[in-house]
VEXSELO-506012 format. One record per residue (C-alpha): residue number from 1; residue in three letters; z, y, x. Coordinates in nm, 3 decimals, always signed. Layout:
# VEXSELO-506012
seq = NUM | type = Ala | up = Z | north = Y | east = X .
...
//
This chain:
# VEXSELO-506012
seq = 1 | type = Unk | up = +7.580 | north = +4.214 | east = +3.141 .
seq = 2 | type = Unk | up = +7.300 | north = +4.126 | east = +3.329 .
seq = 3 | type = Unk | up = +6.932 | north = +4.158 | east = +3.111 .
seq = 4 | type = Unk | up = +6.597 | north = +4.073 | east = +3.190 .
seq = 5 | type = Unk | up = +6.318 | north = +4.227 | east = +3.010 .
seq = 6 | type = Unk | up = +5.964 | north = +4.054 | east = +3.054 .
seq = 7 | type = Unk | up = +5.657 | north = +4.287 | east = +2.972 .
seq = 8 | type = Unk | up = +5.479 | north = +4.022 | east = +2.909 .
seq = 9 | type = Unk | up = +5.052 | north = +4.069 | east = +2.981 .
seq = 10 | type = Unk | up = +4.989 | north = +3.851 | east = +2.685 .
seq = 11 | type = Unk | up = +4.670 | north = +3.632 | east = +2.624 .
seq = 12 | type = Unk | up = +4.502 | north = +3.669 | east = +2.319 .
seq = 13 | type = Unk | up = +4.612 | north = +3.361 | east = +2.110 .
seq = 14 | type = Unk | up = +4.669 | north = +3.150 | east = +2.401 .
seq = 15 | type = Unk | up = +5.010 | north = +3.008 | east = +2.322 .
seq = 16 | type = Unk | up = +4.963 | north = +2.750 | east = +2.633 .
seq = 17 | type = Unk | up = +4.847 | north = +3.020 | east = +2.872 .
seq = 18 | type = Unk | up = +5.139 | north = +3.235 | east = +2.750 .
seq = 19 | type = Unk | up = +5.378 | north = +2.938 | east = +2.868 .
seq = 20 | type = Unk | up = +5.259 | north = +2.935 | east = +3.176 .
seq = 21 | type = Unk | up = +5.336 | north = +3.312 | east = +3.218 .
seq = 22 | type = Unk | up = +5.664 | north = +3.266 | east = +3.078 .
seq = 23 | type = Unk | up = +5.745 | north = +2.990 | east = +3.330 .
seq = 24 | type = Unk | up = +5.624 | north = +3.206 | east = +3.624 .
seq = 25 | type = Unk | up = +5.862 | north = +3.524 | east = +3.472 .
seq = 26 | type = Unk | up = +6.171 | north = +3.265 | east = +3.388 .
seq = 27 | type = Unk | up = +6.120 | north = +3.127 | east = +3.825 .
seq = 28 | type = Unk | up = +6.124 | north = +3.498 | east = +3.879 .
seq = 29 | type = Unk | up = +6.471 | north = +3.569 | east = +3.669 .
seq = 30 | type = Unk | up = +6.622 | north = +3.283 | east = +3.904 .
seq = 31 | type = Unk | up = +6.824 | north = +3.468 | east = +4.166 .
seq = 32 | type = Unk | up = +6.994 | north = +3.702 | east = +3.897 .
seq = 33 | type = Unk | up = +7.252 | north = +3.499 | east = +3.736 .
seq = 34 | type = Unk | up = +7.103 | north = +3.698 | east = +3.423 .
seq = 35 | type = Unk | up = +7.299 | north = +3.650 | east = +3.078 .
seq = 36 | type = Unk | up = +6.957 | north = +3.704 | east = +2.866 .
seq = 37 | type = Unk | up = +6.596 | north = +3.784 | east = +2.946 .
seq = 38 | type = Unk | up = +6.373 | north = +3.942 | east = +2.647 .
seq = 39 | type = Unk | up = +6.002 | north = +3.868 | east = +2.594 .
seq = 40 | type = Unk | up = +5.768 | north = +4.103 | east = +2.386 .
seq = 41 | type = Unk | up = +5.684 | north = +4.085 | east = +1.996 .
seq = 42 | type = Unk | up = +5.475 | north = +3.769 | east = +1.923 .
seq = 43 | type = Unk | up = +5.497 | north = +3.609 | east = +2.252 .
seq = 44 | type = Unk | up = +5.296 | north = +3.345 | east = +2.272 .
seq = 45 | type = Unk | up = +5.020 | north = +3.492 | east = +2.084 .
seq = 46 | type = Unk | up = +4.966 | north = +3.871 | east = +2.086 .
seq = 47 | type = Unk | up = +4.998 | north = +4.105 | east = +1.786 .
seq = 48 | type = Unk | up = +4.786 | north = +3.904 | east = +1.605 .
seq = 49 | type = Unk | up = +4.697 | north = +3.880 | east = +1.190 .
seq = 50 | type = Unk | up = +4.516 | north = +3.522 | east = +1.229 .
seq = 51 | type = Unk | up = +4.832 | north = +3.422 | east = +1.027 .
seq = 52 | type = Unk | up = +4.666 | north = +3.114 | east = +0.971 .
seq = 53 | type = Unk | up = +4.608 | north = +2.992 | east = +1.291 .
seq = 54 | type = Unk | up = +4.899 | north = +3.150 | east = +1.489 .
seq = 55 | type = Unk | up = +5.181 | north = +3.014 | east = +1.270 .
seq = 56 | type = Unk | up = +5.421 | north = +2.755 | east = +1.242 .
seq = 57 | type = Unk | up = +5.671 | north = +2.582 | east = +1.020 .
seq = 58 | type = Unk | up = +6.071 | north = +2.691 | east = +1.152 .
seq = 59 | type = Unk | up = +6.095 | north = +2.320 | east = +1.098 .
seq = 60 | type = Unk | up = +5.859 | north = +2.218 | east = +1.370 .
seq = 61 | type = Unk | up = +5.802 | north = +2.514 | east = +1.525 .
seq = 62 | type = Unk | up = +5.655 | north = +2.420 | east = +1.879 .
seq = 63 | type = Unk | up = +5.750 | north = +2.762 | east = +2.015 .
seq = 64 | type = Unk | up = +6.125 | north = +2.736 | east = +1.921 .
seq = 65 | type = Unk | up = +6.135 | north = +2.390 | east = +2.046 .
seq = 66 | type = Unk | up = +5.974 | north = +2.504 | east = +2.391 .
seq = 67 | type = Unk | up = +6.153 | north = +2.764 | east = +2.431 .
seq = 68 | type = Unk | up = +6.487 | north = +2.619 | east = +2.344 .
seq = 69 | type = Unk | up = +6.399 | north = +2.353 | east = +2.624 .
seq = 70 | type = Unk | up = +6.339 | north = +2.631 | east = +2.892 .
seq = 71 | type = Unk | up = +6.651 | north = +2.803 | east = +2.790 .
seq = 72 | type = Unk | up = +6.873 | north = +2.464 | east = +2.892 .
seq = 73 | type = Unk | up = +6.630 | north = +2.416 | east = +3.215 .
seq = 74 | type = Unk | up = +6.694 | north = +2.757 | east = +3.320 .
seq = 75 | type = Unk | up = +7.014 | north = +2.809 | east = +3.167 .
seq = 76 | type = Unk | up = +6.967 | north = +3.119 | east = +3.025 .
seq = 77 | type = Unk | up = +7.015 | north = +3.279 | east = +2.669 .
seq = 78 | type = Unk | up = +6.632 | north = +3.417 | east = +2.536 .
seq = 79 | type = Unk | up = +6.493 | north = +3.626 | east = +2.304 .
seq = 80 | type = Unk | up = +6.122 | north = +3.611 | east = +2.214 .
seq = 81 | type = Unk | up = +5.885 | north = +3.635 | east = +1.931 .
seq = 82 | type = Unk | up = +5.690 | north = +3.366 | east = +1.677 .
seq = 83 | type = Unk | up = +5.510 | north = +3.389 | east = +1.384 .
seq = 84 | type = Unk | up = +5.683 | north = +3.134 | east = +1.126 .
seq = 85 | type = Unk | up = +5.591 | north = +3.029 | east = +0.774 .
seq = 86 | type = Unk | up = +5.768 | north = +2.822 | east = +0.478 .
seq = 87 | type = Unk | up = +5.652 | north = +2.829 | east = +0.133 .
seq = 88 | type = Unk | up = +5.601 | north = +3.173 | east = +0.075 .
seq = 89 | type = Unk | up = +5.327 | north = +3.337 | east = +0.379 .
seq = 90 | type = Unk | up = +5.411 | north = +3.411 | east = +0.711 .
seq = 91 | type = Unk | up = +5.668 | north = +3.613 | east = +0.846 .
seq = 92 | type = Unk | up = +5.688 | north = +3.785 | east = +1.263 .
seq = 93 | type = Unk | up = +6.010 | north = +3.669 | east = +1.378 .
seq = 94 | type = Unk | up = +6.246 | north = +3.733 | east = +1.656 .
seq = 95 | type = Unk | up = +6.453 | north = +3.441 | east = +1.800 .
seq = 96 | type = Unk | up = +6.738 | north = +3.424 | east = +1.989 .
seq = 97 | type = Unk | up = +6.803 | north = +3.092 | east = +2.138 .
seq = 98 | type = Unk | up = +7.130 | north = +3.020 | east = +2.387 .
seq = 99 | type = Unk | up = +7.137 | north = +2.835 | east = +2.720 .
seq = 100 | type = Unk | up = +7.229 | north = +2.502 | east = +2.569 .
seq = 101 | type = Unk | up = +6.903 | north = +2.542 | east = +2.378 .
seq = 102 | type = Unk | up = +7.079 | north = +2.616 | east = +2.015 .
seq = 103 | type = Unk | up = +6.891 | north = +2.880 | east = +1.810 .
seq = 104 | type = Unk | up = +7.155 | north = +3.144 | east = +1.697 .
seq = 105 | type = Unk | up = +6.921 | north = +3.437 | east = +1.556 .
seq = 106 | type = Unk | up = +6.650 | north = +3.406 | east = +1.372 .
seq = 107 | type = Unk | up = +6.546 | north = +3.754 | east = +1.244 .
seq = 108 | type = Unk | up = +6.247 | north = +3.857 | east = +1.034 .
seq = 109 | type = Unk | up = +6.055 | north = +4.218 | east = +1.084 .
seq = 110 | type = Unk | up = +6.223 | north = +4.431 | east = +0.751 .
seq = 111 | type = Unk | up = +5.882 | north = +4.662 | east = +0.829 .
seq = 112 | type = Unk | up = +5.557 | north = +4.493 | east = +0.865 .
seq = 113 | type = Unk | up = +5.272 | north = +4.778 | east = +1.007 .
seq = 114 | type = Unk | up = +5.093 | north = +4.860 | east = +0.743 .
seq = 115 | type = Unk | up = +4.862 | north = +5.113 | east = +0.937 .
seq = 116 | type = Unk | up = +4.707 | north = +4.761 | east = +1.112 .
seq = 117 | type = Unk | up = +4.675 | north = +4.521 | east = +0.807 .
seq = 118 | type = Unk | up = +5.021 | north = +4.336 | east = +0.916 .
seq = 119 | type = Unk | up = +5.165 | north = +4.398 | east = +0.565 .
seq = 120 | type = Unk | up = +4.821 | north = +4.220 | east = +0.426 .
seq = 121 | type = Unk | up = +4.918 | north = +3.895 | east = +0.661 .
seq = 122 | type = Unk | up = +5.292 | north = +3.910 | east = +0.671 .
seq = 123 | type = Unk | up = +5.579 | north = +3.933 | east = +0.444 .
seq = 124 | type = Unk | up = +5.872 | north = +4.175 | east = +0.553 .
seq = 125 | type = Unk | up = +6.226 | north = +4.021 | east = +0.593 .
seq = 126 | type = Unk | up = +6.537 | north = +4.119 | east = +0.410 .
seq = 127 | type = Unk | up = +6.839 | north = +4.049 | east = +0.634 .
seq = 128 | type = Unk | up = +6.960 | north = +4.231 | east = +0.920 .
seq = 129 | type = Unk | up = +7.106 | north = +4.023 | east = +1.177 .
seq = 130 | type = Unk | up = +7.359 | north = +4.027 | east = +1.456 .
seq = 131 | type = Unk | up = +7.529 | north = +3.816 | east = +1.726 .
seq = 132 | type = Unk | up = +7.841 | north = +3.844 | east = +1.878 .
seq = 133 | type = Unk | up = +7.744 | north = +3.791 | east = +2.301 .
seq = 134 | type = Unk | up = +7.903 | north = +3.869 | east = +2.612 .
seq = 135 | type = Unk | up = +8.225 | north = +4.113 | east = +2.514 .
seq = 136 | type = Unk | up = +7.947 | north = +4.228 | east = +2.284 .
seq = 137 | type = Unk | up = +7.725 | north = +4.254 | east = +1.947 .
seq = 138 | type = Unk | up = +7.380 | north = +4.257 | east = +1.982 .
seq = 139 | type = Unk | up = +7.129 | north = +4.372 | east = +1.647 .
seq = 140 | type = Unk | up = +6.747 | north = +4.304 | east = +1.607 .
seq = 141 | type = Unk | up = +6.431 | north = +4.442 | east = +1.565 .
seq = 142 | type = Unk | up = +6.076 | north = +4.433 | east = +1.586 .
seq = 143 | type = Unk | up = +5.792 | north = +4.687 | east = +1.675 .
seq = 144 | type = Unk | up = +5.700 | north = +4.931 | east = +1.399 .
seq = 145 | type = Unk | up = +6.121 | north = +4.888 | east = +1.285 .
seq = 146 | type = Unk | up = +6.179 | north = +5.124 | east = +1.535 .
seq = 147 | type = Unk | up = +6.021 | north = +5.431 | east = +1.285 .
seq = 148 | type = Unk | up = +6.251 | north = +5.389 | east = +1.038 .
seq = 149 | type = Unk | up = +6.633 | north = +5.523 | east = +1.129 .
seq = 150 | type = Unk | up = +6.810 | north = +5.416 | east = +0.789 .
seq = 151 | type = Unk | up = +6.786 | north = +5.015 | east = +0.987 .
seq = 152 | type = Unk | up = +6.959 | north = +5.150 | east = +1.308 .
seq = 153 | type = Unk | up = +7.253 | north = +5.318 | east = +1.153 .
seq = 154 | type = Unk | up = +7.313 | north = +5.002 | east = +0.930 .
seq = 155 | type = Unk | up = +7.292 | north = +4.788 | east = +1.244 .
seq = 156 | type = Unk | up = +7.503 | north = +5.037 | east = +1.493 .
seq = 157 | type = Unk | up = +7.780 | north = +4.977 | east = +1.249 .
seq = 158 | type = Unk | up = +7.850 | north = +4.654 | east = +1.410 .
seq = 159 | type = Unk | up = +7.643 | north = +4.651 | east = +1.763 .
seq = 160 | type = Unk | up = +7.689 | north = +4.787 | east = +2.075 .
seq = 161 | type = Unk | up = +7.325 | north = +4.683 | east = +2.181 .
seq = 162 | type = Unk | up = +7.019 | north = +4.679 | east = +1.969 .
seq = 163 | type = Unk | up = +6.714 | north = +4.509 | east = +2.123 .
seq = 164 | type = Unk | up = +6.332 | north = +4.544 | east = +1.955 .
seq = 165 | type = Unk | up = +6.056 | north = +4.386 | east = +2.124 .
seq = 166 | type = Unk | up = +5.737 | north = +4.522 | east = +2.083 .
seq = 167 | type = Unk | up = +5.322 | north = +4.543 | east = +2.089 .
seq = 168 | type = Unk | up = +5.316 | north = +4.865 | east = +2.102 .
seq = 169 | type = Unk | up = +4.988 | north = +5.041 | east = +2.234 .
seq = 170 | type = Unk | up = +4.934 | north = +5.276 | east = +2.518 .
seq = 171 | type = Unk | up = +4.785 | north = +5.529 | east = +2.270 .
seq = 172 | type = Unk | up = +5.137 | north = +5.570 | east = +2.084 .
seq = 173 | type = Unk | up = +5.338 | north = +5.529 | east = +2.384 .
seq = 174 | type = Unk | up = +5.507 | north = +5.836 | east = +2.412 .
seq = 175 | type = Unk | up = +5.655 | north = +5.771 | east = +2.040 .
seq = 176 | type = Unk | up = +5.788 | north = +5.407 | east = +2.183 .
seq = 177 | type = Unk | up = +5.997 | north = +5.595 | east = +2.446 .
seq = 178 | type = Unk | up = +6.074 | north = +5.898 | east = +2.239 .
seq = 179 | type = Unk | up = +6.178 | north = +5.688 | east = +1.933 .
seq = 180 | type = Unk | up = +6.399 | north = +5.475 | east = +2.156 .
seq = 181 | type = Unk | up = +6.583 | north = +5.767 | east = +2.302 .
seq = 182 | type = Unk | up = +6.640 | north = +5.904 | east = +1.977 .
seq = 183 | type = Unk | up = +6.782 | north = +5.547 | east = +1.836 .
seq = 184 | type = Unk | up = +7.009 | north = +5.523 | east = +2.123 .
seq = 185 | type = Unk | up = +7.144 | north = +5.918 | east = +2.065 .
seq = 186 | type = Unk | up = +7.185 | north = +5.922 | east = +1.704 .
seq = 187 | type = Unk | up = +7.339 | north = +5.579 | east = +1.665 .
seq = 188 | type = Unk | up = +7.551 | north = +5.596 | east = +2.018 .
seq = 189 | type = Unk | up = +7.399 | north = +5.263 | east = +2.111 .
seq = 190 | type = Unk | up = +7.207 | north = +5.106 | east = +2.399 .
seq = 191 | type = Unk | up = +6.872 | north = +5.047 | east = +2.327 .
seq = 192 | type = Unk | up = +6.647 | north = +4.755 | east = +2.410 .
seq = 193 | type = Unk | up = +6.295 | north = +4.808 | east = +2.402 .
seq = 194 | type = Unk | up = +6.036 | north = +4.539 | east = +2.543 .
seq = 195 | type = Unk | up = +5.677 | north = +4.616 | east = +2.540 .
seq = 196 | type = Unk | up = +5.415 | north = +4.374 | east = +2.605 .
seq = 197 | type = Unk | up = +5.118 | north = +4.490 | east = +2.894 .
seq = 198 | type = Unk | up = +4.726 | north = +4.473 | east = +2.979 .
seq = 199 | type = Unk | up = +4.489 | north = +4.449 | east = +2.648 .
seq = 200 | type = Unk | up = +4.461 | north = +4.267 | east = +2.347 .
seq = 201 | type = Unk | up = +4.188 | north = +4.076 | east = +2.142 .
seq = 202 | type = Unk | up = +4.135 | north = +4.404 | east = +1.933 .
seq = 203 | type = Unk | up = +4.047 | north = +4.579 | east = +2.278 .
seq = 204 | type = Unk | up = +4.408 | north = +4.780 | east = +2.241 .
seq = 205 | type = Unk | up = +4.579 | north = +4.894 | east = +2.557 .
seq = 206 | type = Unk | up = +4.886 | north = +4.823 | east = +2.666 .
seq = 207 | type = Unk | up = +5.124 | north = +4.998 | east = +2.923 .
seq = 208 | type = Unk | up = +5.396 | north = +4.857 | east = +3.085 .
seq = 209 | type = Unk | up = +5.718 | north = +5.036 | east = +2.923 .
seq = 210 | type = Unk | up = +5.945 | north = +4.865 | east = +2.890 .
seq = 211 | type = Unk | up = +6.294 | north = +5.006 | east = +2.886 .
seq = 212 | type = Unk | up = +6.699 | north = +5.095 | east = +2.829 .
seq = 213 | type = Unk | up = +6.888 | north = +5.371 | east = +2.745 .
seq = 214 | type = Unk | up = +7.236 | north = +5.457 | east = +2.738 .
seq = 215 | type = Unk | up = +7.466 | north = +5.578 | east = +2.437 .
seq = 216 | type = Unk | up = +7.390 | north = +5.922 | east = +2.540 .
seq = 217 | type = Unk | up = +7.015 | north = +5.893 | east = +2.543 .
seq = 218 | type = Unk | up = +7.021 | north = +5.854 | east = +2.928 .
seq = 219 | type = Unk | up = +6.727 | north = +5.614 | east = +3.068 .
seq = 220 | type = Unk | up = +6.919 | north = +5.334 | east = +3.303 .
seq = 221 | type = Unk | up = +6.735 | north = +5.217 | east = +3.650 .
seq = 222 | type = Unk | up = +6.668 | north = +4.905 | east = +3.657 .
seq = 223 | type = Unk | up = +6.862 | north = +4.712 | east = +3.945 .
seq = 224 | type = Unk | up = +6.513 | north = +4.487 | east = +4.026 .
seq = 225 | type = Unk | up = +6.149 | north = +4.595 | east = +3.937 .
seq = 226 | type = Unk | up = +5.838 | north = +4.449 | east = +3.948 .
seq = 227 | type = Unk | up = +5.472 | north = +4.412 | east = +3.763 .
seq = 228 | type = Unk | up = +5.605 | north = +4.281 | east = +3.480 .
seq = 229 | type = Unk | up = +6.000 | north = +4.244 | east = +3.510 .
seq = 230 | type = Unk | up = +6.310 | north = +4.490 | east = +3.520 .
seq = 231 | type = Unk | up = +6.625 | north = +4.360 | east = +3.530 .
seq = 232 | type = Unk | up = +6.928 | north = +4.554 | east = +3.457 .
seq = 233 | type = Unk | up = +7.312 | north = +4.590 | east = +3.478 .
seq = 234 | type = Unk | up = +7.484 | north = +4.736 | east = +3.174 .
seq = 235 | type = Unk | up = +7.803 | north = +4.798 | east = +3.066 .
seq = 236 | type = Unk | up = +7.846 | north = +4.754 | east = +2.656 .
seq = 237 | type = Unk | up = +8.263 | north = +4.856 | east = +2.688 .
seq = 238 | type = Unk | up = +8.085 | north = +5.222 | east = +2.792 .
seq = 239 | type = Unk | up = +8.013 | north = +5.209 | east = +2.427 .
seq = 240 | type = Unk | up = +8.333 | north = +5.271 | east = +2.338 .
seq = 241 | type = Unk | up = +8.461 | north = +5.521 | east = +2.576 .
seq = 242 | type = Unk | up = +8.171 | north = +5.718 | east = +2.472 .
seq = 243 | type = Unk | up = +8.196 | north = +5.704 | east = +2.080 .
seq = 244 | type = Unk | up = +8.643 | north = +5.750 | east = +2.102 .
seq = 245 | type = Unk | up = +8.506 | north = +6.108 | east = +2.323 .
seq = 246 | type = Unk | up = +8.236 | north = +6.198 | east = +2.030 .
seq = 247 | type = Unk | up = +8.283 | north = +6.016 | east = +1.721 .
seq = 248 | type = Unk | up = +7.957 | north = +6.133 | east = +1.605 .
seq = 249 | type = Unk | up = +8.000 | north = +5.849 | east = +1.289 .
seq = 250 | type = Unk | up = +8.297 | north = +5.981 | east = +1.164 .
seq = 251 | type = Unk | up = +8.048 | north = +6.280 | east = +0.988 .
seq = 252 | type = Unk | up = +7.854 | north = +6.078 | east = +0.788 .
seq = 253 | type = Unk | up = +7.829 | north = +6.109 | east = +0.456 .
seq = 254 | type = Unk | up = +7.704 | north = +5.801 | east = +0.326 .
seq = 255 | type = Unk | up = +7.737 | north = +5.821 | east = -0.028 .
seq = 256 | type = Unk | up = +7.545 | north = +6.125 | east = -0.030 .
seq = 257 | type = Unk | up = +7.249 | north = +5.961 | east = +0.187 .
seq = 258 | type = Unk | up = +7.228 | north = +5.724 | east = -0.087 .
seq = 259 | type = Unk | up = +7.174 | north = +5.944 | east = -0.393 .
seq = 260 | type = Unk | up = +6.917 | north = +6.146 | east = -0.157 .
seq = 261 | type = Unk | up = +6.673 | north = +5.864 | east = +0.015 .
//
């Protein structure tokens, strides 16, 4: 499975500037044959809480739509980030639309980040969600997710893959890339991780880091590299060589996690 992950130097707010980067990174992805390219958390805006300006109704949503169009022009599967409302407030959501444009994920952030107001802007989600792609199942996630294990073991049941996408600052880096690893080891998974670059409207600093790691916690090389795109080759049947030669799962003790947490 070929995937392209996009770290994105986002413009504050600037959903039409934002396009224009995603067009230049979606020419780039041409000569791959790639199954799915990844954009950062939020991608047309930035981690942003101006709820009320940055979001849209699913119904309409002009960054679905657009999206959905480029996915059938360049006729490949994407994930990327939008803030969506309905009747209730806003929620940051992670979208997974095919090459023939049809939206088959749309996942909402279980953990909103507290620590920066998100929680005071956004609801949290209640579903996790999954896809079966490519001789494999992908899960979902978003950001600040990534700190809480309890999701990953739920969604490692089913996936082989589990993507998050990501504004996650320069200052915390070292826990994006640590927490990753450890997601990857404990849940015999790959994981997914797409961080966005350059600086935000709040002045925060962003380092390109985006990344993959193996069941076994081992970092994979990208096969192409540049500024702001890796693309990379993996294998999701290595999942299950490596879980039949150490069933790790097989020792949990689930009920007991559940009278416990």
């Amino acid at each position: 499975m070929k995937i392209a992950l996009v770290s994105l130097n986002q413009q504050w707010e600037d959903k039409e500037a934002n396009k224009k980067l995603c067009l230049q990174h979606l020419e780039e992805c041409k000569p791959f044959g790639l199954d799915l390219v990844i954009f950062p958390e939020m991608t047309l805006t930035g981690f942003s809480m101006n709820a009320e300006e940055i979001a849209e109704i699913f119904e309409n949503s002009n960054t679905i739509s657009w999206f959905a169009k480029q996915a059938q022009k360049f006729k490949i599967n994407m994930v990327f980030g939008v803030v969506l409302k309905s009747n209730l407030r806003a929620k940051n959501h992670l979208i997974f639309v095919s090459k023939d444009g049809k939206l088959l994920v749309n996942y909402a952030k279980i953990h909103p980040f507290s620590f920066s107001g998100e929680s005071k802007f956004y609801d949290g989600g209640s579903e996790i969600k999954f896809i079966e792609f490519a001789n494999s199942i992908l899960g979902f996630t978003i950001c600040y997710d990534l700190r809480f294990p309890e999701l990953f073991q739920a969604l490692s049941n089913k996936s082989d893959i589990i993507i998050n996408i990501a504004n996650w600052p320069k200052k915390r880096v070292n826990h994006w890339r640590l927490l990753l690893n450890a997601r990857a080891i404990e849940n015999q998974v790959f994981m997914v991780g797409v961080n966005r670059t350059g600086i935000d409207g709040n002045g925060l600093e962003y380092e390109k880091s985006s990344l993959i790691f193996d069941p076994n916690g081992d970092k994979i090389n990208p096969i192409f590299s540049s500024d702001s795109l890796d693309v990379f080759n993996i294998n999701p049947f290595d999942i299950k060589d490596f879980r039949n030669s150490f069933p790790v799962k097989n020792d949990r003790k689930i009920e007991l996690y559940r009278s416990i947490l």
